[in-house]
N, C-alpha and C positions, 0 to 999 in steps of 0.2 A: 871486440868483446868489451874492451874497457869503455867506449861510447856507447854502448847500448846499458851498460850499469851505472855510466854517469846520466843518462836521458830518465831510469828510474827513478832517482834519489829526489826528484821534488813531489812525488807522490805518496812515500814515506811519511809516517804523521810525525816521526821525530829524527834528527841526526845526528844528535848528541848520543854517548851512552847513559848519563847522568840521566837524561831524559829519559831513555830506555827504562833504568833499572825503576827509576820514580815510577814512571806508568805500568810498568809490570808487578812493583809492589803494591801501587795502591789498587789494581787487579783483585789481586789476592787478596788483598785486605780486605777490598767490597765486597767479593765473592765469600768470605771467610764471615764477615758479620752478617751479611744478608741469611747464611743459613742457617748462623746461629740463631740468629732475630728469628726466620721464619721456624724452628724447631723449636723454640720457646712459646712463640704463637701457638701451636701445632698441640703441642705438648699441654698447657694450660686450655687450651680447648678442648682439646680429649678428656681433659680432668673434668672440665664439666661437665661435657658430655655424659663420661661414664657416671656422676652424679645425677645428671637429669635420667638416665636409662633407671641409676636405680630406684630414683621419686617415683618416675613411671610403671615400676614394677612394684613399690609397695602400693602404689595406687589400684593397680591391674590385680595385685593378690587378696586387698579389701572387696572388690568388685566381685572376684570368684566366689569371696568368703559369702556373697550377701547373696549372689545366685544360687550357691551350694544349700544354703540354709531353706530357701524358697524349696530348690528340687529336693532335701530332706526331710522337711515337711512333707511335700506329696510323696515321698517312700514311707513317710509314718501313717499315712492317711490308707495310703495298701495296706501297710501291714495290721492295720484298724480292722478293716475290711475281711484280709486274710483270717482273723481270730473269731471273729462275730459269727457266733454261732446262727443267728437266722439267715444271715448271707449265707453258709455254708450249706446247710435244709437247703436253702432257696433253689441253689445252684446244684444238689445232689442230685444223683438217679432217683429219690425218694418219690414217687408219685402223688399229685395233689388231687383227691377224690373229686373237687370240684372249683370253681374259680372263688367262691364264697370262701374254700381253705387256702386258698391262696394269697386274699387280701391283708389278712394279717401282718404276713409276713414283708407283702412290697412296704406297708403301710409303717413300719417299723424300723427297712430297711432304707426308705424316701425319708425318715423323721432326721434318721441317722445324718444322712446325706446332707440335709437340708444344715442342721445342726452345725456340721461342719464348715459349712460357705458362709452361715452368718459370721461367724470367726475370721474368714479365710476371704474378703474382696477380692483376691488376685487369682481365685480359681472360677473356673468360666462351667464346668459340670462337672462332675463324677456321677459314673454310671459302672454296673455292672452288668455283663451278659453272660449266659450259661449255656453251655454247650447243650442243655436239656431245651432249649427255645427260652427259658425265661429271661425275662430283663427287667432290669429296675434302674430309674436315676434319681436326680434332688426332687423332677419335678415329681407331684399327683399324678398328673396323667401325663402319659409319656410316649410320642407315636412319632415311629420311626420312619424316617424317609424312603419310600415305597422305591424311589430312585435309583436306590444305594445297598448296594450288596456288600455288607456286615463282611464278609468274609473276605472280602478283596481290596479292605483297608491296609494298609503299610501298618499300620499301629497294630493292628488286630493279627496279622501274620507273623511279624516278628515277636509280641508276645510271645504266641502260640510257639515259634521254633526254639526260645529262649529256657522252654521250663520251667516257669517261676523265676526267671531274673527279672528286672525292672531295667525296660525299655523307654530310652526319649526318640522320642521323635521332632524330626525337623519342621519348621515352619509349616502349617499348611492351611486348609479351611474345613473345619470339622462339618461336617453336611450328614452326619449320620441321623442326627433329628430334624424330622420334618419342619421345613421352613424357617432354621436355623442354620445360619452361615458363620461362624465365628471365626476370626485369624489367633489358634493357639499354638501352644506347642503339647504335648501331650502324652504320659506318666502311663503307660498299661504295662500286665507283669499277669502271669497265667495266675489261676487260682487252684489248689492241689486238694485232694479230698484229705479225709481225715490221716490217712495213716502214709499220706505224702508220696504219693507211687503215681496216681491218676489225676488227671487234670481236669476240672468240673466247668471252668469258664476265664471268663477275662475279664478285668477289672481295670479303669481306663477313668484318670484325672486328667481335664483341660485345664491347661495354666492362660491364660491373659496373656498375650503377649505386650499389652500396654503397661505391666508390670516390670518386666524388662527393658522396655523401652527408659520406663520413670527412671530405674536405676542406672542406666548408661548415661542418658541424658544430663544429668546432674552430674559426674566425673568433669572436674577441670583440669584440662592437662594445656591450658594457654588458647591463646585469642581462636587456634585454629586446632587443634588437638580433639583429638576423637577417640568412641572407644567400639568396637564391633566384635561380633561373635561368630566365629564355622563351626562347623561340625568336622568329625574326620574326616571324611568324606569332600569335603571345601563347600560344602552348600552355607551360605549364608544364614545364618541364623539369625541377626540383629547389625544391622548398619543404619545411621543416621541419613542416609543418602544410598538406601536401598532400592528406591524406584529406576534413579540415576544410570545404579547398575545392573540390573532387570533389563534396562533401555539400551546397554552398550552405548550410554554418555560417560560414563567413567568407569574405569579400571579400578582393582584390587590388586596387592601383591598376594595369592590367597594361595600358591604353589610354594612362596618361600612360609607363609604361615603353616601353611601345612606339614611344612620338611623340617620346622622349626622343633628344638627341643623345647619343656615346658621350663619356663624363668630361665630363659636365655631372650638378646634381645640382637636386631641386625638394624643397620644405615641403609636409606634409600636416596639416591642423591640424584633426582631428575630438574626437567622442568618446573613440579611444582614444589621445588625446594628442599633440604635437607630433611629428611625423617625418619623417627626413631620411632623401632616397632618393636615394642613389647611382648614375649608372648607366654602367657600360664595358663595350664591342661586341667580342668576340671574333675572330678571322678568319673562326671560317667560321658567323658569323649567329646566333650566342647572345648574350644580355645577361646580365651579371652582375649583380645590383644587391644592395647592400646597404642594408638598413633600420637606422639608430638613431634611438634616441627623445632627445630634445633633452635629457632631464631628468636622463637617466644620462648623458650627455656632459656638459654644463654643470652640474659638481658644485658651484662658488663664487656659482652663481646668487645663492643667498637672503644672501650675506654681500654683494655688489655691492649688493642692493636697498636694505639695512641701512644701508652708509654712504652712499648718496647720499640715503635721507631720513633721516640727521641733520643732513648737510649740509643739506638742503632747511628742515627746521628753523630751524635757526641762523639761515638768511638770512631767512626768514620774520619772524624776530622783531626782526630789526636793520633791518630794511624798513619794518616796522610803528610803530620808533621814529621811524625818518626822516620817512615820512608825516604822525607827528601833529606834528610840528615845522613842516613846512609845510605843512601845512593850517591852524595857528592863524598863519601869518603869513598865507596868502592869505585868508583869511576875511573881514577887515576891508574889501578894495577890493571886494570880490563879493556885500558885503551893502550896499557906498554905490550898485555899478549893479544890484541887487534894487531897491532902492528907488525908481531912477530908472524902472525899468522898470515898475512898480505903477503909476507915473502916467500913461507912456505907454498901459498898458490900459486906465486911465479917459478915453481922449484928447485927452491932451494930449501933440502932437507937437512941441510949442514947445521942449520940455524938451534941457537939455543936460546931461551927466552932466563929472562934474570929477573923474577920475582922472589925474595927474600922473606915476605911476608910471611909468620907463623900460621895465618890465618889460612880459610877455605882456599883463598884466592893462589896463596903458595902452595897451596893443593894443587892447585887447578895450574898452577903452570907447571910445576916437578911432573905431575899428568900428559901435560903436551911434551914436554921433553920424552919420557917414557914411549908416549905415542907414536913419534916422530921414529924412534929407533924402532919400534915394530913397523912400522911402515916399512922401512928398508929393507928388516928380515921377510917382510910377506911378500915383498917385491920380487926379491931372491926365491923365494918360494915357489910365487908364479910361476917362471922360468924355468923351474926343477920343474915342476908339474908338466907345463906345456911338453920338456922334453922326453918324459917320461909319455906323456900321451900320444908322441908320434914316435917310440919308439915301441907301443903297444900296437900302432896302427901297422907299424911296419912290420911286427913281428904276423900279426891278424893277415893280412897282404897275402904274406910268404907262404903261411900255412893253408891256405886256399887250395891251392893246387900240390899235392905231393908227390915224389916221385913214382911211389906205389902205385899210387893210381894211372899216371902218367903211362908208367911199364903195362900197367895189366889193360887198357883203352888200346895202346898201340898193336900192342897181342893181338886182342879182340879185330884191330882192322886188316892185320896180317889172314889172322885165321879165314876171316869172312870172304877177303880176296881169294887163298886159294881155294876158297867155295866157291870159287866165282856169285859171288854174293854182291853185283856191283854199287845197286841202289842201295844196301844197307853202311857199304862204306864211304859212299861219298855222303848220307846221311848220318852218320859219326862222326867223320871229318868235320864236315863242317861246321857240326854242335861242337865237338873239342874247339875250332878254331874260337869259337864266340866266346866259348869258356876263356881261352886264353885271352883274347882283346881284354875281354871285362875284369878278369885279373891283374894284366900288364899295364892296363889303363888309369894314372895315376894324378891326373889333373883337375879332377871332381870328387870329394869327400863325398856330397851325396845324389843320389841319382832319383829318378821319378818309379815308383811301385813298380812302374809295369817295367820296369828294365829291369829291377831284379827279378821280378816276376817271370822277364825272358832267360834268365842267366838258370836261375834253378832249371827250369823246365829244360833248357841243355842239360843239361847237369845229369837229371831225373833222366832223360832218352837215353842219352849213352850208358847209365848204370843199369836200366831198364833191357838196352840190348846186351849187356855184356849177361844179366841175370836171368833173362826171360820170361818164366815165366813163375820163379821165384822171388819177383817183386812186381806189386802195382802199387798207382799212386792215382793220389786226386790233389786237384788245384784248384782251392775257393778263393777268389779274389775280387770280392764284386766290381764292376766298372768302374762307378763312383768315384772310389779313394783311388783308383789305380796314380792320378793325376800330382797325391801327393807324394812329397820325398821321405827318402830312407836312407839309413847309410849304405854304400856299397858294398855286396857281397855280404849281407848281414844272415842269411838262410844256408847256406851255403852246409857251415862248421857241424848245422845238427841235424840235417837230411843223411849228410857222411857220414856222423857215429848214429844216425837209427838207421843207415844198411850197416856198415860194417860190425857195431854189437850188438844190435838189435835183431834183426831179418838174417842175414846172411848166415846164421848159426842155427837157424830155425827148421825144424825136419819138416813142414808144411810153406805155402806160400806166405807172401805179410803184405803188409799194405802201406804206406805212408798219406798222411791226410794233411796236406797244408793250409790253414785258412787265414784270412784277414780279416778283423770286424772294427767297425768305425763306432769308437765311446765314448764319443763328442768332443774330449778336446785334446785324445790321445788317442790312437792307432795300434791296436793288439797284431799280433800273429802268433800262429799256435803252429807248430812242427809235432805230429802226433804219431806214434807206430804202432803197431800192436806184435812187435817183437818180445824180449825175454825179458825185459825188464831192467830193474835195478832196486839191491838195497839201500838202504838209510846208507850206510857205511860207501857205497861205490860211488852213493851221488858225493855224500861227504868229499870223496879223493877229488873228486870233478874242480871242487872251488877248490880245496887245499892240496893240492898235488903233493906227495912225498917227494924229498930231494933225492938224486941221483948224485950219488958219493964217491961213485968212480968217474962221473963226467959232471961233476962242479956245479950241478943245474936240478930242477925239478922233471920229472917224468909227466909228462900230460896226459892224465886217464881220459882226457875228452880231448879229441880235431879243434882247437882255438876255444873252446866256449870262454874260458875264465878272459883269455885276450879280450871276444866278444863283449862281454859284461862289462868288462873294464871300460873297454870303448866307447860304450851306451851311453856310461856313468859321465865319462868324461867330456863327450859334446855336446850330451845334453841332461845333465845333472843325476843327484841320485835318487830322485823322483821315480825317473826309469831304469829299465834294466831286466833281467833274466831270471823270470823262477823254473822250476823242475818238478813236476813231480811222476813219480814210479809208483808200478806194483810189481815184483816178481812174477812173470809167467804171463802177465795180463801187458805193460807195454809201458811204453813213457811220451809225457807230453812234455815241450817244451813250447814256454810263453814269453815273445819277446814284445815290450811294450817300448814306444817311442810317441812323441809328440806328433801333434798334425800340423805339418807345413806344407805351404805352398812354396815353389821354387823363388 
């Protein structure tokens, strides 16, 4: 042993303690400034961060302002529409005697229209339709695409289901006039008659979508920063590289825009770099969001990282003086308790280590002294223990086989002889004999499954013949695990008390169900009966037996169980061991749980 730990020691990167303590402080010391340094970093980046989230947000909330204002406009231009009393004629049940009475009115209602777009560049038509068949827009003459069915427009329905609210609609290509295609978005809202009950038609402003465009376009949020628009819904309203994404060449995060609250903002941190997404809610169900990338916001980045490692430096090497300062003062008390310690390994616990120092260090050896004397009492301990657990085992042993049973078996073989009953007694016999081998048998602690698996099943035949036909049993044991080990004689204690107080007192038959199930790195067994039962209070007596005050000792309400348990606990820890549970009248299962070993 001492040659194989003298062969290690040049592989060791130090063999001094002084060397020790020094490379273990300055450990700590790198470890301690590097996190300080990077949480400094970390910290002054966030700060700008959350500065740059909120530039982006006052920018994102000017942007809505300037959209808002545009879509408020086209809600003032309805409601222009909605008052004007020839648009409302126009659009009533009122009947026009002739198209000459009719003129009038488009002619006034087109003036209107017109009126309005010389004003308004960024509107593409308004028009109005009546549920009476009339229509009127900006232009004179106005002829509707014969293609296109009025009725099974998006803009045209959703008015219609709205009631007079004022509907936007998404991106699209207005094709309702003849041989005009335009990319707008588009402002319709029902029109109500006079006393506001009935709904007379539909009135519908296209917006320019090259209007929104101007105004995204112009947002500078840094060399790469962008600004785009959804709908609830996530359909695209306005992106700078909206073909892009039409084509499935580039992605959108449009599921977290979507989920997002209005003027809250989130980090995206891919391949194409860190970014910051902005996102504020419109009135009427748009998101604005603006993208920047962390890298063109956080211009002073790389001059922060600069001075906090030369700061990190600095203290790095003023740390590293401090260290070997105190590491050659503690060296000296650390190499007198090495040494004590050496002896201790050769065992000698007698030893007392003489460090005087007020310091940790005089801690740390009054500690070893301290130690060294628990050592001794656990050692003595052990020994209590061990003795105690093989005078558990012995008692567990003893209680296997009782006299009781022993007498009332023997009976049983008398009786059946002068029955001349000869194959039932040499079939008892020789189950008792194996019982006994496996009892008496005292040179193997643990045996393989199927051997106590043979001991009960004696066990079970002979109580079986002595009862008849007021006991059956079953034996689940799958193949499998049979292979593994068990302690001896572990089933034994609680087959006996489920006949003798469970079954045996029973005015009908009972049954006993043994099974084994493998749960992977432990091996169950269940002993189950469906005799009388037991209360809280009897199982209680089971682990704490009452003493017996005229014979010096404990009364055992249960054939060995509490020995059992005990014995589980103590060959193989208190991991394992024995639960119980009862119902009165219904029966009691008992669960013995053990590790899986191979022999």
């Amino acid at each position: 042993m001492t040659r194989q730990r003298a062969s290690l020691l040049p592989f060791l990167p130090f063999k001094s303690i002084q060397s020790s303590i020094f490379f273990t402080f300055s450990c700590l010391i790198l470890i301690t400034v590097l996190v300080i340094s990077l949480n400094s970093y970390n910290l002054s980046v966030a700060a700008m961060e959350t500065n740059s989230e909120s530039y982006v947000q006052e920018i994102i909330t000017q942007v809505n302002s300037n959209i808002q204002s545009y879509i408020d406009n086209m809600e003032n231009i309805s409601l222009l529409a909605m008052t004007n009393k020839d648009v409302k004629y126009y659009i009533s049940n009122n009947t026009f005697i002739s198209t000459s009475d009719r003129r009038p009115y488009e002619k006034r209602i087109s003036d209107l229209f017109q009126a309005i777009l010389y004003s308004r560049k960024d509107i593409s038509a308004i028009m109005v339709f009546g549920y009476n068949g009339h229509y009127v827009s900006d232009r004179r003459i106005t002829l509707l695409n014969p293609n296109t069915k009025l009725e099974d427009q998006s803009w045209y329905k959703e008015a219609k289901s709205k009631g007079g609210q004022s509907v936007i609609s998404p991106p699209h290509v207005q094709n309702v006039i003849q041989n005009e295609y335009r990319w707008v978005v588009s402002l319709s809202r029902e029109l109500k008659s006079t006393d506001g009950i009935r709904g007379e038609g539909i009135f519908l402003v296209d917006l320019n979508l090259s209007i929104i465009n101007d105004i995204c376009s112009k947002i500078n949020l840094g060399k790469k920063g962008y600004v785009f628009i959804v709908d609830q819904n996530g359909n695209i309203i306005y992106h700078p590289q909206q073909q892009l994404i039409y084509s499935n060449l580039r992605t959108e995060q449009i599921a977290k825009v979507t989920g997002a609250k209005s003027g809250t903002s989130f980090t995206i941190n891919d391949d194409k770099g860190k970014r910051i997404y902005s996102v504020h809610d419109t009135n009427f169900g748009w998101k604005i969001v603006g993208v920047a990338y962390a890298d063109d916001l956080i211009a002073n980045e790389g001059t922060i990282r600069r001075s906090i490692l030369l700061y990190a430096i600095m203290g790095i090497l003023f740390s590293l003086l401090l260290s070997l300062v105190l590491s050659y003062r503690m060296s000296k008390p650390i190499r007198i308790l090495q040494r004590d310690m050496k002896k201790v390994e050769r065992g000698n616990f007698n030893i007392r280590t003489k460090i005087d120092q007020p310091n940790e260090i005089g801690q740390l050896g009054r500690s070893f002294n301290l130690m060294l004397a628990q050592i001794k009492n656990l050692m003595q301990e052990i020994i209590h223990n061990q003795e105690n657990k093989r005078k558990s085992e012995l008692m567990l042993l003893q209680s296997q086989i009782n006299p009781h049973f022993l007498y009332n078996t023997l009976d049983s073989i008398v009786w059946m002889g002068e029955q001349k009953k000869h194959e039932e007694v040499v079939l008892m016999t020789s189950a008792l004999a194996k019982l006994f081998r496996a009892s008496i048998t005292k040179d193997k602690e643990l045996v393989p499954i199927k051997v106590e698996v043979e001991h009960i099943t004696n066990y079970l035949l002979i109580q079986k013949m002595r009862y008849n036909e007021q006991l059956e049993y079953d034996i689940d044991v799958p193949e499998e695990i049979r292979g593994f080990m068990t302690l001896k004689i572990l089933l034994q204690p609680f087959v006996e008390n489920a006949i003798y107080h469970g079954i045996r007192n029973k005015p009908e038959p009972g049954k006993i169900v043994i099974r084994a199930r493998d749960l992977g790195q432990m091996i169950q067994f269940e002993v189950e009966d469906d005799g009388l039962g037991m209360t809280e209070e009897q199982i209680g007596r089971i682990w704490n037996p009452p003493e017996d005050r005229t014979a010096g000792r404990t009364k055992s309400s249960g054939i060995g169980i509490a020995n059992v348990n005990e014995r589980v606990k103590l060959y193989f820890g208190d991991t394992y061991g024995i639960q119980i549970r009862s119902e009165l009248e219904e029966g009691t299962c008992v669960t013995i749980t053990i590790p899986k070993m191979k022999e």
